[in-house]
PASEBA-1860 file (N, C-alpha, C; in nm, 3 decimals):
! residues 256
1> XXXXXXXX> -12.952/-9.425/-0.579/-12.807/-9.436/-0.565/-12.740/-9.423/-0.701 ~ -12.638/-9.318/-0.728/-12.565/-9.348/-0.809/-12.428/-9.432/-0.839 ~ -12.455/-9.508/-0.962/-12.391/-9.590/-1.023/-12.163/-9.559/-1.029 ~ -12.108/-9.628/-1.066/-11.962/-9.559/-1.074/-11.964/-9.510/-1.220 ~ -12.053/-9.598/-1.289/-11.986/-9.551/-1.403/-12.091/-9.404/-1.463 ~ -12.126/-9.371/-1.364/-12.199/-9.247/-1.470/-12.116/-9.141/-1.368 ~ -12.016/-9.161/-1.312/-11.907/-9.062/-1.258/-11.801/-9.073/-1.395 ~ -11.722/-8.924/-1.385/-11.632/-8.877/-1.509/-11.490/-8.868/-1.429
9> XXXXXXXX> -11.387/-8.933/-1.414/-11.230/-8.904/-1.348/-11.164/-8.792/-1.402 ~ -11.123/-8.716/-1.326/-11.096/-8.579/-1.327/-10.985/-8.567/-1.262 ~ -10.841/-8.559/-1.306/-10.700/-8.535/-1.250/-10.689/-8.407/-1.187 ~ -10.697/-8.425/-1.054/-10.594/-8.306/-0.981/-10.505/-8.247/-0.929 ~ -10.418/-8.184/-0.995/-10.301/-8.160/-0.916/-10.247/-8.021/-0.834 ~ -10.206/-8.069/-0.730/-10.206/-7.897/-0.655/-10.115/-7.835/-0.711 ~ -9.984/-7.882/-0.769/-9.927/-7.782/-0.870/-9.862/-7.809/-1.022 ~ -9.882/-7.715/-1.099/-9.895/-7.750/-1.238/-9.783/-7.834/-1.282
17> XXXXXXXX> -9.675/-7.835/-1.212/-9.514/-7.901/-1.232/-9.534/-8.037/-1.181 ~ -9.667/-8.084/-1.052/-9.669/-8.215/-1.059/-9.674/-8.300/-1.138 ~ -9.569/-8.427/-1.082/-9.609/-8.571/-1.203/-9.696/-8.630/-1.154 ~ -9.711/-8.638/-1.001/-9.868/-8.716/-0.970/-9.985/-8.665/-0.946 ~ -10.090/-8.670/-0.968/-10.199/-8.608/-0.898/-10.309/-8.693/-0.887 ~ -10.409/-8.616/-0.837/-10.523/-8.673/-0.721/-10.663/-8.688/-0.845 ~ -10.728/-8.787/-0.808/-10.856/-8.822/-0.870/-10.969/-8.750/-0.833 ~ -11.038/-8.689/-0.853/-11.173/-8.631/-0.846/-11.281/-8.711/-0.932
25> XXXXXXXX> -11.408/-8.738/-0.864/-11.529/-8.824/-0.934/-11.614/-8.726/-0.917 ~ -11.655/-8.721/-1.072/-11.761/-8.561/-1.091/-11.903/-8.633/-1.223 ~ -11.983/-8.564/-1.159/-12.108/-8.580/-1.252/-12.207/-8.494/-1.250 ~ -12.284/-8.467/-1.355/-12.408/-8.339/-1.345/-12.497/-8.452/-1.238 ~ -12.541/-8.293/-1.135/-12.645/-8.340/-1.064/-12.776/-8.322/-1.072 ~ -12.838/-8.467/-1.152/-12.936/-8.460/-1.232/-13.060/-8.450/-1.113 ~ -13.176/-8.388/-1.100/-13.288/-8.445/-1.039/-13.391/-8.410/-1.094 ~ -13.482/-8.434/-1.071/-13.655/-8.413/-1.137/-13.735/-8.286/-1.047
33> XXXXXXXX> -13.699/-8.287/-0.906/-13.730/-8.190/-0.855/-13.627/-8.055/-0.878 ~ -13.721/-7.955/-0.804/-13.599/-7.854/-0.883/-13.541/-7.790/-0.698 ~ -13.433/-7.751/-0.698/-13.337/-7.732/-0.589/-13.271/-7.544/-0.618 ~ -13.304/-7.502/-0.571/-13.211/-7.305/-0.586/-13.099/-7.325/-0.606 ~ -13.035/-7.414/-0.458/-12.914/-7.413/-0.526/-12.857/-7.510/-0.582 ~ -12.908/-7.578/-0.621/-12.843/-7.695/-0.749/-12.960/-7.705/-0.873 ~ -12.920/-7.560/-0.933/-12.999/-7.557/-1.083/-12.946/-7.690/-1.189 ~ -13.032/-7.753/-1.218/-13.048/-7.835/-1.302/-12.962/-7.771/-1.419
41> XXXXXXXX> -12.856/-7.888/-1.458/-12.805/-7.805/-1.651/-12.660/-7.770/-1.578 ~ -12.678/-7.731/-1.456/-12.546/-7.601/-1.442/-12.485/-7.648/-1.317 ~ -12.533/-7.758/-1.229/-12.451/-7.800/-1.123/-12.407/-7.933/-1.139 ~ -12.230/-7.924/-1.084/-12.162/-8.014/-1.092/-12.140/-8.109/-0.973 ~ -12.151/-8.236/-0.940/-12.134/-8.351/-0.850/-12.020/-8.379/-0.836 ~ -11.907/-8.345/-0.715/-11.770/-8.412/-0.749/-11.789/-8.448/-0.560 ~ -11.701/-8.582/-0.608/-11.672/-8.707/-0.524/-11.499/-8.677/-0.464 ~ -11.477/-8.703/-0.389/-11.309/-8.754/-0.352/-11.263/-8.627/-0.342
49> XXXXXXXX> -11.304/-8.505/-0.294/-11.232/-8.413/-0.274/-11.167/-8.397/-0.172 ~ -11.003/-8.331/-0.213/-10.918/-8.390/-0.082/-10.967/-8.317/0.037 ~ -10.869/-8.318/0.169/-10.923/-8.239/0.322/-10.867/-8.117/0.250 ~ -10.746/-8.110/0.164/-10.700/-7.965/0.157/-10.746/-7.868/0.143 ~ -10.821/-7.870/0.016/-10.873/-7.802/-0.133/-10.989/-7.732/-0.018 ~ -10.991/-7.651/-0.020/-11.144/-7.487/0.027/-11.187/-7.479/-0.120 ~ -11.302/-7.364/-0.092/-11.354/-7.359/-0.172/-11.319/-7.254/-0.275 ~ -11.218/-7.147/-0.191/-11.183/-7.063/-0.337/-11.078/-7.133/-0.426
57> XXXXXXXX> -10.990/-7.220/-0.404/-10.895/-7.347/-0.474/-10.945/-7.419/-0.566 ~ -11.071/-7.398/-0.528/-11.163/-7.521/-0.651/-11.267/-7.442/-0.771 ~ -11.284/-7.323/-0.716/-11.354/-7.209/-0.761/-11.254/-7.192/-0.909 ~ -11.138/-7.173/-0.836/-11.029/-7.150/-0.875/-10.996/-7.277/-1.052 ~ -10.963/-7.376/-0.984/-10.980/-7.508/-1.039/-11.065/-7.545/-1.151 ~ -11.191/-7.531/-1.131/-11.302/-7.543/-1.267/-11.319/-7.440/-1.332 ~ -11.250/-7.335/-1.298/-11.283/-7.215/-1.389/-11.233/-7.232/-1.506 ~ -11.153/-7.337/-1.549/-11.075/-7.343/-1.678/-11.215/-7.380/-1.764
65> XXXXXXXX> -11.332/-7.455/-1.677/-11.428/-7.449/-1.822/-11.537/-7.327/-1.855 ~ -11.525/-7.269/-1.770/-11.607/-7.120/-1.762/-11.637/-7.057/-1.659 ~ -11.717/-6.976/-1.643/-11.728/-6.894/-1.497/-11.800/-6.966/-1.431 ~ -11.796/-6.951/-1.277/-11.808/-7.049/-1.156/-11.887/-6.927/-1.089 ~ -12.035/-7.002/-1.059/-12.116/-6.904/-0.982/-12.064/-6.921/-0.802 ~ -12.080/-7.012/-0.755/-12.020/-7.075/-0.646/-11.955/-7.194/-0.670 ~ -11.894/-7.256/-0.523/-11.835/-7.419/-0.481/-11.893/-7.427/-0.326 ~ -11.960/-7.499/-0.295/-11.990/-7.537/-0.183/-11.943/-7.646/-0.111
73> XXXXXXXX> -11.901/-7.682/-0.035/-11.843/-7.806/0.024/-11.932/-7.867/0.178 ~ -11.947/-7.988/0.143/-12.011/-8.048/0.217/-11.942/-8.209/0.261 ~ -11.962/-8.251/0.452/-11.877/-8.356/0.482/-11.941/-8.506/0.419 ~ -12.044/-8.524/0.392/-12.104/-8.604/0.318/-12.163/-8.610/0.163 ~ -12.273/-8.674/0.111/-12.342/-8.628/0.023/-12.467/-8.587/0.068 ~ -12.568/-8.525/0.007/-12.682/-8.520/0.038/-12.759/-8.657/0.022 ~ -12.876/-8.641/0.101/-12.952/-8.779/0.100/-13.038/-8.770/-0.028 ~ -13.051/-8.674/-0.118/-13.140/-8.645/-0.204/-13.041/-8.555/-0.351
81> XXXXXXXX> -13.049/-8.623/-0.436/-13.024/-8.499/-0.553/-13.118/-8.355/-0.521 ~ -13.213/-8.345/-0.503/-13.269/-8.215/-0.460/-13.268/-8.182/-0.310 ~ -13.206/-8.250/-0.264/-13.188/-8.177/-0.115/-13.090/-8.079/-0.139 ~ -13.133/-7.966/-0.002/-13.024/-7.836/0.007/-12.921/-7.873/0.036 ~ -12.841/-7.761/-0.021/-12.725/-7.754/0.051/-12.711/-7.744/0.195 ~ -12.600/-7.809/0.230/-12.583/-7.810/0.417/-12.415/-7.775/0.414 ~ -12.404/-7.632/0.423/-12.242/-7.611/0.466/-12.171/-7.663/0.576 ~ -12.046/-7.738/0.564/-12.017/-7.784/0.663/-11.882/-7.684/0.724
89> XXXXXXXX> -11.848/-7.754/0.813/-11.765/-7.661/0.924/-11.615/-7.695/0.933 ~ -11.543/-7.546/0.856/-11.438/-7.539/0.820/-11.331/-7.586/0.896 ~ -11.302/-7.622/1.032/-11.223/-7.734/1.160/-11.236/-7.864/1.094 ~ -11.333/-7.894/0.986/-11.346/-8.044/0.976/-11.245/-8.060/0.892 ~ -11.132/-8.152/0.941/-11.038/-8.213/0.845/-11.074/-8.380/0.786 ~ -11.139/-8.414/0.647/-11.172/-8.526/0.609/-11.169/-8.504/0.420 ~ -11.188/-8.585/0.373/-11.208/-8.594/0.244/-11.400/-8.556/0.211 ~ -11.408/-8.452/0.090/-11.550/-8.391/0.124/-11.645/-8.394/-0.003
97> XXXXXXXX> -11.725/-8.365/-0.047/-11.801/-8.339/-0.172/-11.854/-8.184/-0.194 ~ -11.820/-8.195/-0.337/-11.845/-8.040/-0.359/-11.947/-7.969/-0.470 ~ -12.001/-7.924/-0.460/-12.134/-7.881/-0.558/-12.047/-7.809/-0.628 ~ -12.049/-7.763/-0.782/-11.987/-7.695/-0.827/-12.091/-7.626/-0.911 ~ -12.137/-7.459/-0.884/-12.257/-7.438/-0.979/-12.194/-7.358/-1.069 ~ -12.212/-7.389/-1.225/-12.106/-7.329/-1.332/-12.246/-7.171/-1.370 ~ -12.153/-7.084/-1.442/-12.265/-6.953/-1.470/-12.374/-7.010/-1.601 ~ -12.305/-7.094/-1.695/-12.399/-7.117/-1.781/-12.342/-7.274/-1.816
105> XXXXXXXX> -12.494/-7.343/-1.873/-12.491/-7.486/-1.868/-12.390/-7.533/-1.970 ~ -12.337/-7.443/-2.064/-12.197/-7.510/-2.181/-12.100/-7.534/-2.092 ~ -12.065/-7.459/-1.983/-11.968/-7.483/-1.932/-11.939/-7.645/-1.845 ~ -12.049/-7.611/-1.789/-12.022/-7.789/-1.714/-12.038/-7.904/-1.814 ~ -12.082/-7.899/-1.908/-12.051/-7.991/-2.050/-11.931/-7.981/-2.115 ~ -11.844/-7.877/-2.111/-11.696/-7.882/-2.164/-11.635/-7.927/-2.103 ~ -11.657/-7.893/-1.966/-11.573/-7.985/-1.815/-11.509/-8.181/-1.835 ~ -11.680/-8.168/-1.835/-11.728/-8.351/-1.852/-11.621/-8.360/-1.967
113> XXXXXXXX> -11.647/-8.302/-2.102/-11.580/-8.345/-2.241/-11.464/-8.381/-2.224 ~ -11.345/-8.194/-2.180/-11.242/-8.216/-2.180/-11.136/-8.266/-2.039 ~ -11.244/-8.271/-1.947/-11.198/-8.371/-1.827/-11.012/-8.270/-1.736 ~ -11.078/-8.178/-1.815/-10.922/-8.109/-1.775/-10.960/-7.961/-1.678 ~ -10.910/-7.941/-1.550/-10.909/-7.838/-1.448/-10.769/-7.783/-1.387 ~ -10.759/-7.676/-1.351/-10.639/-7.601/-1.322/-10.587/-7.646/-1.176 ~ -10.459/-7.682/-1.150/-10.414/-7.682/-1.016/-10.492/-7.585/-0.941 ~ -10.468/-7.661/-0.809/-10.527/-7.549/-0.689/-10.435/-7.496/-0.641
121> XXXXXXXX> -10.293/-7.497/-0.658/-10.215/-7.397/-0.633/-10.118/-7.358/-0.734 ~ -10.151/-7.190/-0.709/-10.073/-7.116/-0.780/-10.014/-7.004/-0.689 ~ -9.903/-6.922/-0.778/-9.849/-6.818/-0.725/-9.953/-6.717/-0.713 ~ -10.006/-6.656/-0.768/-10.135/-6.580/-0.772/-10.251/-6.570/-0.670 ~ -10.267/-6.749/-0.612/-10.357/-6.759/-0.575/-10.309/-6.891/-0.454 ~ -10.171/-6.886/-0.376/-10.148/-6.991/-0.346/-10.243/-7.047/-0.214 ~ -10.245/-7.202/-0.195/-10.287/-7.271/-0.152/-10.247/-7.357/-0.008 ~ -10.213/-7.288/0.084/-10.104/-7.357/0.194/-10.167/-7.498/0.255
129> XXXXXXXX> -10.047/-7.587/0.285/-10.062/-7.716/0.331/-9.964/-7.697/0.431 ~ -9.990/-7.792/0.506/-9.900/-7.869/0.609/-9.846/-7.737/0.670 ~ -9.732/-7.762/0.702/-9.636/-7.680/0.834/-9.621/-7.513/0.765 ~ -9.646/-7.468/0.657/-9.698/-7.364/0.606/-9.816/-7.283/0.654 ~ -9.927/-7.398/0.659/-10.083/-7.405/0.678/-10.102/-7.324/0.855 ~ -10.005/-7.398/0.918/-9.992/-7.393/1.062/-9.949/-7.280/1.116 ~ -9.834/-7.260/1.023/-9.777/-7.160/1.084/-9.865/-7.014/1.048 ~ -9.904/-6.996/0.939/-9.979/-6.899/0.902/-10.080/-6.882/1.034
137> XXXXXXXX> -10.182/-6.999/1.062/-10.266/-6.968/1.152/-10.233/-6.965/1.255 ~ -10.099/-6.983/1.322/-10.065/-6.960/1.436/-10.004/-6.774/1.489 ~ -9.970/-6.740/1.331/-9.958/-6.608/1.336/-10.054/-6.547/1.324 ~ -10.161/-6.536/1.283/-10.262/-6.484/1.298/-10.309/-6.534/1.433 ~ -10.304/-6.615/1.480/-10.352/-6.615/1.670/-10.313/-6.516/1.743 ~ -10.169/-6.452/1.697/-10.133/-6.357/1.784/-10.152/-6.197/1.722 ~ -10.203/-6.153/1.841/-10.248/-6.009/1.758/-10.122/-5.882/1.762 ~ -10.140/-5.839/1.662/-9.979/-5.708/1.599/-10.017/-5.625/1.738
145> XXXXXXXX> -9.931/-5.626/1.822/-9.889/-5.468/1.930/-9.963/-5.363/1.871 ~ -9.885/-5.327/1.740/-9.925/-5.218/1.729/-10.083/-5.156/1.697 ~ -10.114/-5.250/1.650/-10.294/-5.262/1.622/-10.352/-5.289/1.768 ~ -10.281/-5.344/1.810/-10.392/-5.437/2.008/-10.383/-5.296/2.055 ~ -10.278/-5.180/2.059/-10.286/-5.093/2.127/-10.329/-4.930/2.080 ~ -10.361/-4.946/1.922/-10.426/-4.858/1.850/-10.587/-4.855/1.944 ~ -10.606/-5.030/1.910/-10.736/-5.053/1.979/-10.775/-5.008/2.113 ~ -10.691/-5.024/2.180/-10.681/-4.983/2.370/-10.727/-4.872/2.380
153> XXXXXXXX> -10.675/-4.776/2.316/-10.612/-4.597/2.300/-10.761/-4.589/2.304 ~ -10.813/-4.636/2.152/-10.917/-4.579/2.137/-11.065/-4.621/2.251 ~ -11.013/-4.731/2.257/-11.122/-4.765/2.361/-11.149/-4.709/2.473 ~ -11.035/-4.648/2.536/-11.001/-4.582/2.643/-11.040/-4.469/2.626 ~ -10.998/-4.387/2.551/-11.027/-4.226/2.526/-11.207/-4.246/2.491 ~ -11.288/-4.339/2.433/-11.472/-4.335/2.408/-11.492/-4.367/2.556 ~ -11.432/-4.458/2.663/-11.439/-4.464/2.793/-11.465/-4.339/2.895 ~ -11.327/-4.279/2.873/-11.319/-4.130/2.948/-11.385/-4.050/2.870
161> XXXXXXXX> -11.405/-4.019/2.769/-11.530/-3.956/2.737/-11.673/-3.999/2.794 ~ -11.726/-4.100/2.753/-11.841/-4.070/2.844/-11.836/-4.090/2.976 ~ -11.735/-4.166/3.071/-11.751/-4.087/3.207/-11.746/-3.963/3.251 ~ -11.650/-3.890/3.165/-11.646/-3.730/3.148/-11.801/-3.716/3.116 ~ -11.886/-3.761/3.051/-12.023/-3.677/3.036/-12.115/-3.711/3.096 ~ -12.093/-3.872/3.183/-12.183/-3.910/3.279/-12.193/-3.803/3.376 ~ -12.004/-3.760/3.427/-12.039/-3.698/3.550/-12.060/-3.482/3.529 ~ -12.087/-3.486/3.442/-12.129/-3.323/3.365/-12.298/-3.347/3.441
169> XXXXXXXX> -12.345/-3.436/3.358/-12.505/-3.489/3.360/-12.521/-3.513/3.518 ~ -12.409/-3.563/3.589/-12.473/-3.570/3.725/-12.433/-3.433/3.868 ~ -12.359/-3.364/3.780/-12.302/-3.221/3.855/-12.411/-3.122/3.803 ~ -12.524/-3.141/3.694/-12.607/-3.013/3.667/-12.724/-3.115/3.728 ~ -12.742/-3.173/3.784/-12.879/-3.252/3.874/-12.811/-3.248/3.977 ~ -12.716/-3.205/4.030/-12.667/-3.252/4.168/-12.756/-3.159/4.281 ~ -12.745/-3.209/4.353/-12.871/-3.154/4.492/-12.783/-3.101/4.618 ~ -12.810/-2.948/4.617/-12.773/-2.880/4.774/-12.783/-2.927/4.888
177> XXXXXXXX> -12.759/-2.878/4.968/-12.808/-2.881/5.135/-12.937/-2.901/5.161 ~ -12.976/-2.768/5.074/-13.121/-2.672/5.095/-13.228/-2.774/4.990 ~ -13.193/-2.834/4.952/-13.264/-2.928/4.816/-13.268/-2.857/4.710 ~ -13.186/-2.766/4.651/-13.184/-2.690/4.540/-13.103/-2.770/4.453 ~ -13.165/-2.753/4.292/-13.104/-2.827/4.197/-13.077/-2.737/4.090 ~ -12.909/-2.732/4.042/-12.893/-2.653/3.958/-12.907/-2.699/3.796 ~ -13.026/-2.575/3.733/-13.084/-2.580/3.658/-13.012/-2.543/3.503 ~ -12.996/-2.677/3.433/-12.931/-2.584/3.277/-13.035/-2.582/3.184
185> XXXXXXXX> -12.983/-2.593/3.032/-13.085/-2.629/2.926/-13.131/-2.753/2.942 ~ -13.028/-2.841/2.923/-13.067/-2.994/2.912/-13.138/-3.066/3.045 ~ -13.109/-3.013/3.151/-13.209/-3.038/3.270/-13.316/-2.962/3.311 ~ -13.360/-2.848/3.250/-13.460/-2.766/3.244/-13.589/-2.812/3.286 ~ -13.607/-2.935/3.220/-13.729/-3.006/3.307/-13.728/-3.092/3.347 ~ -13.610/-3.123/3.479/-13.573/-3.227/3.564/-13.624/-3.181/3.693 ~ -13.672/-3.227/3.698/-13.685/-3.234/3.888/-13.648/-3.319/3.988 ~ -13.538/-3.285/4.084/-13.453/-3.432/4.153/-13.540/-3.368/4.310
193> XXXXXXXX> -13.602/-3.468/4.349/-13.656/-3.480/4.479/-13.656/-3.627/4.546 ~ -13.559/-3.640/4.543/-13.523/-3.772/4.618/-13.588/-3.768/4.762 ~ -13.566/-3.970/4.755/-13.598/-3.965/4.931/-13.476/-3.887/5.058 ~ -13.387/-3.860/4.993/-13.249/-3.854/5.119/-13.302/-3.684/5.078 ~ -13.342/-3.648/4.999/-13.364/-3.439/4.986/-13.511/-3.422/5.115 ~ -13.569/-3.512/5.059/-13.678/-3.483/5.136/-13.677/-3.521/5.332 ~ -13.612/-3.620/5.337/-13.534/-3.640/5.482/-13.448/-3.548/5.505 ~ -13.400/-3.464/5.448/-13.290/-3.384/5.488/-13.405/-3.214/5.527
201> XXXXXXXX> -13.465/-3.212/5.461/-13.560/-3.080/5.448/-13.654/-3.132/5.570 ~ -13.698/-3.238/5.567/-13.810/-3.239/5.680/-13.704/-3.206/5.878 ~ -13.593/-3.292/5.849/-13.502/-3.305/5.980/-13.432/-3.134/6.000 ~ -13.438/-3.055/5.872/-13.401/-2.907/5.916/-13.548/-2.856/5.953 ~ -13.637/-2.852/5.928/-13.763/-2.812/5.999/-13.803/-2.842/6.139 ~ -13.765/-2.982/6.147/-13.809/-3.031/6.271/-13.680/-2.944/6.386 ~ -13.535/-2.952/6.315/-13.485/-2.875/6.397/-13.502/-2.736/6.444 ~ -13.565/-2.653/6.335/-13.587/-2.543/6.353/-13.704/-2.513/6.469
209> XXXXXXXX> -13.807/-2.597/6.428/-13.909/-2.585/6.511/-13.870/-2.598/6.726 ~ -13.770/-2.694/6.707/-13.739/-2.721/6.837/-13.683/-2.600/6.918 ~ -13.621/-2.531/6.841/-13.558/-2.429/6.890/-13.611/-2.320/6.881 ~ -13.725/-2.293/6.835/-13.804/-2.221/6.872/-13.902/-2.213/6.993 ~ -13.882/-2.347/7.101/-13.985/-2.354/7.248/-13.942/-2.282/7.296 ~ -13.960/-2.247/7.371/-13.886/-2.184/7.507/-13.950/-2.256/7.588 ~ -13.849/-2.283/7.692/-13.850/-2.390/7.823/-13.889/-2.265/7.936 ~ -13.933/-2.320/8.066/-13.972/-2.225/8.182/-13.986/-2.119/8.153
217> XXXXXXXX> -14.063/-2.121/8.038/-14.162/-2.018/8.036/-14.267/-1.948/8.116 ~ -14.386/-2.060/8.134/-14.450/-2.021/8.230/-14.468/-2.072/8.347 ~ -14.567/-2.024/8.448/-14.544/-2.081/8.611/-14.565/-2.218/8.645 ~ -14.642/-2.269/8.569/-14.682/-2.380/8.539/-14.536/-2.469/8.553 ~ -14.465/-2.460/8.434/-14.377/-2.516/8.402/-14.196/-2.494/8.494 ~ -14.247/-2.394/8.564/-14.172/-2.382/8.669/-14.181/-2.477/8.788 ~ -14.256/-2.524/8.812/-14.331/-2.588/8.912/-14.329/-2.656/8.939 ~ -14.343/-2.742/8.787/-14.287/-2.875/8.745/-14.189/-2.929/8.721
225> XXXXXXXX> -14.064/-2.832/8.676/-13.940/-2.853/8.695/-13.878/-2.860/8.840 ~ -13.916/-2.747/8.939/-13.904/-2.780/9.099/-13.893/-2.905/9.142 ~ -14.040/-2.941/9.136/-14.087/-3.100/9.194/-14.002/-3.182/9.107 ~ -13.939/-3.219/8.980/-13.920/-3.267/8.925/-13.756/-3.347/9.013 ~ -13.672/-3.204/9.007/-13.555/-3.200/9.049/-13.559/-3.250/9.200 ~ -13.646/-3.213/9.270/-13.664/-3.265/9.373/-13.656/-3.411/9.418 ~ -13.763/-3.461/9.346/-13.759/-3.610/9.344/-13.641/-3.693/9.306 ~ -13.536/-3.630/9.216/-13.420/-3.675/9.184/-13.329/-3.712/9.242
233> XXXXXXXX> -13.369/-3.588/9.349/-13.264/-3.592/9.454/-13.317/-3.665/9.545 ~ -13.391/-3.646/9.607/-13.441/-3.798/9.733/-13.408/-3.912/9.663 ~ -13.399/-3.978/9.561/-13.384/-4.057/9.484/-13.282/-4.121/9.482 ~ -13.202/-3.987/9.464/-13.030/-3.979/9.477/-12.993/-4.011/9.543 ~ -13.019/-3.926/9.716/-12.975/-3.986/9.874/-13.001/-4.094/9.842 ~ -13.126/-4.158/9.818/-13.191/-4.294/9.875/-13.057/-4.372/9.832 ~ -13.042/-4.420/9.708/-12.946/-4.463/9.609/-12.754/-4.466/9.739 ~ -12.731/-4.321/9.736/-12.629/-4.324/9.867/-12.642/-4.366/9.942
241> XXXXXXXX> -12.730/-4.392/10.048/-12.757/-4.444/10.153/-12.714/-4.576/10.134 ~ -12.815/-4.640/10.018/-12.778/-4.786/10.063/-12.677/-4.863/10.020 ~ -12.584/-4.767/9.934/-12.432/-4.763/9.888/-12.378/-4.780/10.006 ~ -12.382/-4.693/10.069/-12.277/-4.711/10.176/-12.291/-4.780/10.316 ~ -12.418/-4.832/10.305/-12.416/-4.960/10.434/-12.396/-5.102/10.348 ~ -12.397/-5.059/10.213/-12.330/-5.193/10.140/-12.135/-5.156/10.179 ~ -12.114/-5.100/10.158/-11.984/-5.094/10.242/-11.940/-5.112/10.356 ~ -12.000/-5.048/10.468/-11.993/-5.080/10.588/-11.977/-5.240/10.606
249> XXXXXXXX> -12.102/-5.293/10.542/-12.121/-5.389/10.615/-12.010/-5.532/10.493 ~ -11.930/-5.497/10.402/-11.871/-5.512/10.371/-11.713/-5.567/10.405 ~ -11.691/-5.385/10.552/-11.539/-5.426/10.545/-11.614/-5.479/10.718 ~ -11.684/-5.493/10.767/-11.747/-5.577/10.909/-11.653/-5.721/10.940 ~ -11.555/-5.706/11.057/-11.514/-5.854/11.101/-11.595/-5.975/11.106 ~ -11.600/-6.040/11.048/-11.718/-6.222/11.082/-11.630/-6.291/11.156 ~ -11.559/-6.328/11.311/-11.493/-6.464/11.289/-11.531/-6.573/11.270 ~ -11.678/-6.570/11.291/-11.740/-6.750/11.255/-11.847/-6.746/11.104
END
């Protein structure tokens, strides 16, 4: 655990014309193990950083003691001087801690010395808060017309294009009556023999074939059609007959 007093107070103010500003608690983050991204010599420990301040504001901020490789911001501390970094998630509104890795180790020693860093807001580089903050991101929620429908256009026209080339690709495979498939370059070695081509080719054969019998042809089959018709008809009477004594006996007086 570190101690308070091996933290350095560091005035911040979001703009250079402020009379009040905000405390920052900063210290080299010393460890024995070695960490990628918290090189020993060259990374800075700061405490109390407000919800405002991101990370290009602070980038921004310590650069007055030299060049700033990164700023990382994190909602806690780490459990370890050599533990990794763990980026946290920019929705989080809280007070945060920030790694500060300087390009070379003089620099985070001038820091400590002269205890002095640049507002986080400037004209150059301003910094929005509050009902500023809001409104910005509420305009960006809504997307420019003229861009939403640049986008449409184009989406639309890569749309009808390839349905335009789906149905090219399915008019040079398309299948006849006869099961013929018209042949280009790009289908050259397609062959469409579907199940509905091959049902369609077998049901014109079978028709063809039918109409090729000839009926009472021979005596045989004469003979048999005779007797055939015959029986139909006794069949028939029979059928009349007893139709009509179902009538008779139908419209018949009963008085008892």
């Amino acid at each position: 655990m570190s101690s308070a007093d091996e933290f350095t107070a560091i005035d911040l103010k979001y703009k250079e014309s402020d009379t009040h500003c905000h405390q920052l608690f900063a210290k080299e983050n010393a460890s024995k193990a070695t960490c990628k991204q918290k090189p020993p010599g060259r990374t800075l420990y700061v405490l109390n950083v407000p919800p405002y301040a991101t990370e290009q504001a602070l980038q921004h901020a310590f650069s007055s003691a030299g060049e700033i490789e990164r700023v990382v911001l994190q909602e806690k501390p780490s459990s370890k001087e050599s533990a990794p970094i763990e980026r946290m998630d920019k929705d989080v509104f809280c007070f945060k801690v920030a790694y500060v890795v300087f390009a070379k180790p003089g620099a985070l020693r001038k820091l400590l010395k002269t205890k002095s860093i640049n507002a986080l807001h400037t004209e150059e580089r301003p910094l929005l808060t509050g009902v500023d903050k809001w409104t910005k991101a509420y305009h960006e929620r809504i997307p420019n017309p003229a861009a939403l429908q640049q986008e449409i256009d184009q989406y639309m026209e890569s749309y009808d294009r390839k349905i335009e080339e789906q149905k090219a690709a399915e008019s040079n495979n398309a299948v006849d009556e006869d099961g013929w498939v018209t042949v280009s370059k790009k289908s050259s070695s397609v062959f469409a023999q579907t199940q509905g081509v091959v049902k369609r080719l077998e049901k014109k054969l079978y028709e063809g074939q039918s109409e090729k019998e000839l009926k009472n042809f021979y005596t045989f089959q004469i003979r048999e059609s005779k007797k055939n018709d015959i029986i139909s008809l006794r069949k028939k009477y029979d059928r009349d007959l007893k139709k009509m004594e179902q009538i008779k006996k139908a419209k018949r007086f009963k008085p008892y």
